[in-house]
TIDONU-747326 format. One line per 4 residues: number of its first residue (from 1); for each residue x, y, z of N, C-alpha, C, O. Coordinates in steps of 0.001 Angstrom, whole numbers, padded with zeros to 6 digits. Layout:
% residues N
NUM) X:Y:Z:X:Y:Z:X:Y:Z:X:Y:Z  ... $
//
This chain:
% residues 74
1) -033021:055758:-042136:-032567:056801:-041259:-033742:057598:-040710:-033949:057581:-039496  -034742:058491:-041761:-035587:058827:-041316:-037041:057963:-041312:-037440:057386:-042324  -037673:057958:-040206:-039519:057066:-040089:-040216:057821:-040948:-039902:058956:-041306  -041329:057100:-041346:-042081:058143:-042215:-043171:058279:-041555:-043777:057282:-041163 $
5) -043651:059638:-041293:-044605:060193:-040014:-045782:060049:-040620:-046077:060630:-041665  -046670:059115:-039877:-047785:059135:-040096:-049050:059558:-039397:-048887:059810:-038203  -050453:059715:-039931:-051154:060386:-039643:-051747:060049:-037739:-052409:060768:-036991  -051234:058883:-037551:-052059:058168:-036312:-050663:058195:-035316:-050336:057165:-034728 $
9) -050007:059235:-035200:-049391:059662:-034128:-049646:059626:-032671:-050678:060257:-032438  -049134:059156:-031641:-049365:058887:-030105:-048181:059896:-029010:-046959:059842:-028870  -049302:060808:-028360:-048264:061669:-027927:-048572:062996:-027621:-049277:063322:-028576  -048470:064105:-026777:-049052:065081:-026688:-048087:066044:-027152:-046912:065773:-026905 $
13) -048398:067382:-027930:-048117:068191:-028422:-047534:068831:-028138:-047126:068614:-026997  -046976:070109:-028812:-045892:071200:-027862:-046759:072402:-026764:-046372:073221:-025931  -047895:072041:-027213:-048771:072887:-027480:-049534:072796:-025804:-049514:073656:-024923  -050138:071506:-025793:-050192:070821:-024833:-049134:070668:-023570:-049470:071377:-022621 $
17) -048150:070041:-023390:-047354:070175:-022958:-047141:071516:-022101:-047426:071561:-020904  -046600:072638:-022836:-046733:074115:-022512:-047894:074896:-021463:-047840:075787:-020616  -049176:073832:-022164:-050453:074379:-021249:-050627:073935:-020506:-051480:074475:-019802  -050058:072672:-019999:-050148:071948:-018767:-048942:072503:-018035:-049074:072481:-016811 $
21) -047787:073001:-018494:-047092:073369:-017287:-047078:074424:-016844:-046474:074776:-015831  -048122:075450:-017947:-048439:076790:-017050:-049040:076667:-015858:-048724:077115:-014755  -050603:075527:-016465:-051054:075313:-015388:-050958:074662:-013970:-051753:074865:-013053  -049829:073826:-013933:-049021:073711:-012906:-048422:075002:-012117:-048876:075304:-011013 $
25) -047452:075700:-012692:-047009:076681:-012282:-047672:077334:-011375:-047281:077576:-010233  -048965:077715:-011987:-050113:078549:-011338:-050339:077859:-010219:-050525:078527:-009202  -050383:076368:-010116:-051183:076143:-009088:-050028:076054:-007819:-050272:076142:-006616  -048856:075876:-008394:-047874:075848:-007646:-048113:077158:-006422:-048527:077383:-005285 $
29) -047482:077796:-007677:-047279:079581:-006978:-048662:079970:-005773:-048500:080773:-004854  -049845:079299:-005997:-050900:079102:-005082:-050763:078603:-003731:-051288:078974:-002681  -049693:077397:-004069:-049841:076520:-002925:-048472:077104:-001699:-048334:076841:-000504  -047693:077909:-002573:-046399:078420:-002062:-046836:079206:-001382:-046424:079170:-000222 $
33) -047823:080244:-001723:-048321:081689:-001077:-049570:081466:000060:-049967:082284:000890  -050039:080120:-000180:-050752:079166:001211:-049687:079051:002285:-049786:079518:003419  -048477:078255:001710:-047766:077848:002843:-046817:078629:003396:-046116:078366:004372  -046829:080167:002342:-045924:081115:003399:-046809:081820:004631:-046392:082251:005706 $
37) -048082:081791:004143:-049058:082950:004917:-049154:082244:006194:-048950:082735:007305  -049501:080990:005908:-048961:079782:007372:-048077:080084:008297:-048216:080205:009514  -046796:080238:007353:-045624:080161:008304:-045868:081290:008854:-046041:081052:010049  -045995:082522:008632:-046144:084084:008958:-047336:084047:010016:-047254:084904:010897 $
41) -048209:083361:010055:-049339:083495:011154:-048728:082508:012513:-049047:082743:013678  -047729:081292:012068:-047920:080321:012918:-046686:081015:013743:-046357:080626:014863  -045888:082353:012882:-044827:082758:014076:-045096:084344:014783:-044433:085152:015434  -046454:084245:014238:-046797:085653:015218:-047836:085500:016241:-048380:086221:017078 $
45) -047928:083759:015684:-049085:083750:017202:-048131:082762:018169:-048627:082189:019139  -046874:082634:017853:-045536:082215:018563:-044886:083222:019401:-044535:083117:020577  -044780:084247:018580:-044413:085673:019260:-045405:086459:020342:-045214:087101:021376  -046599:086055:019532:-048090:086530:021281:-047872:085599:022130:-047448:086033:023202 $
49) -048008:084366:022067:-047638:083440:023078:-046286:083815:024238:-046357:083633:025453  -044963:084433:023410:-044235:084407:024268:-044239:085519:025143:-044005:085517:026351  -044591:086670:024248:-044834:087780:025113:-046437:087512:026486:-046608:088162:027517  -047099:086654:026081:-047978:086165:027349:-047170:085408:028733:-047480:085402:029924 $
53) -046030:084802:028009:-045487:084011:028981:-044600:085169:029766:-044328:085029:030958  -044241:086134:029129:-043268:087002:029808:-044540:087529:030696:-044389:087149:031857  -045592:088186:030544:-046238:089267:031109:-046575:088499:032660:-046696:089084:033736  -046690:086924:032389:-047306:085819:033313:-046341:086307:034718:-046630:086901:035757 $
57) -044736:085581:034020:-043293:085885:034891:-043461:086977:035843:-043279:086936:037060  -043933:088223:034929:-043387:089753:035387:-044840:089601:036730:-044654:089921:037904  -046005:089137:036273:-047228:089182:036740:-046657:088770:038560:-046825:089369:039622  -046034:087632:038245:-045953:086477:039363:-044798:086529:040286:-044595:085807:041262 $
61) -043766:087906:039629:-042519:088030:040066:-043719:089665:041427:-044139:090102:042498  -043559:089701:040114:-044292:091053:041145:-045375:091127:042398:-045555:092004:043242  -045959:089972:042195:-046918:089435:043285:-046372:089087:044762:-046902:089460:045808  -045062:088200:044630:-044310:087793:045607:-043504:088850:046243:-042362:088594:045863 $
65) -043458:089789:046923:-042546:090995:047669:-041314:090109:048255:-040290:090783:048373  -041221:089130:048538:-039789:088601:049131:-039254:088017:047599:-038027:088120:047593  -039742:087449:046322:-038903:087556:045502:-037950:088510:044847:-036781:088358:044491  -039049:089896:044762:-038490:090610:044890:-037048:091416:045890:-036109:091911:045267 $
69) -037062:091427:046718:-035843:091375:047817:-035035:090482:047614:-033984:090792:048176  -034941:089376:047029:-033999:088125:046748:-033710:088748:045177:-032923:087882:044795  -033750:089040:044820:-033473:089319:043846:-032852:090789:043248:-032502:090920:042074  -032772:091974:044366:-032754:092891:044419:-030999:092909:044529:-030585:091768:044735 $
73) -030157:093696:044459:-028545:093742:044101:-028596:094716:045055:-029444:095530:044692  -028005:095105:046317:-027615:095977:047617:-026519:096528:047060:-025832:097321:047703 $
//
């Protein structure tokens, strides 16, 4: 029923085990706080972009004086 445990055991520890998945963790939580700071830069230079594209519009609307008049509500 029971093996009898001997000294030449194959296998890593509890001990082990434990310290490797802290150190995972850690590196995890690293790679998470990489790929949020990403997302957060890649949608505020999404948000400058669009506000460039608006200023372009307003730039190009305003240039043309007969768009303006076509567009104007009597």
């Amino acid at each position: 029923m029971f093996r009898k445990i001997s000294g030449n055991q194959s296998g890593f520890s509890l001990v082990e085990v434990m310290l490797v998945s802290a150190i995972m963790v850690i590196i995890v939580m690293g790679m998470a706080e990489i790929f949020v700071g990403q997302a957060k830069s890649q949608k505020s230079a999404q948000s400058k972009a669009n506000a460039l594209q608006v200023q372009i519009s307003i730039q190009s609307a305003a240039s043309d004086p007969a768009a303006i008049l076509r567009s104007s509500v009597l």
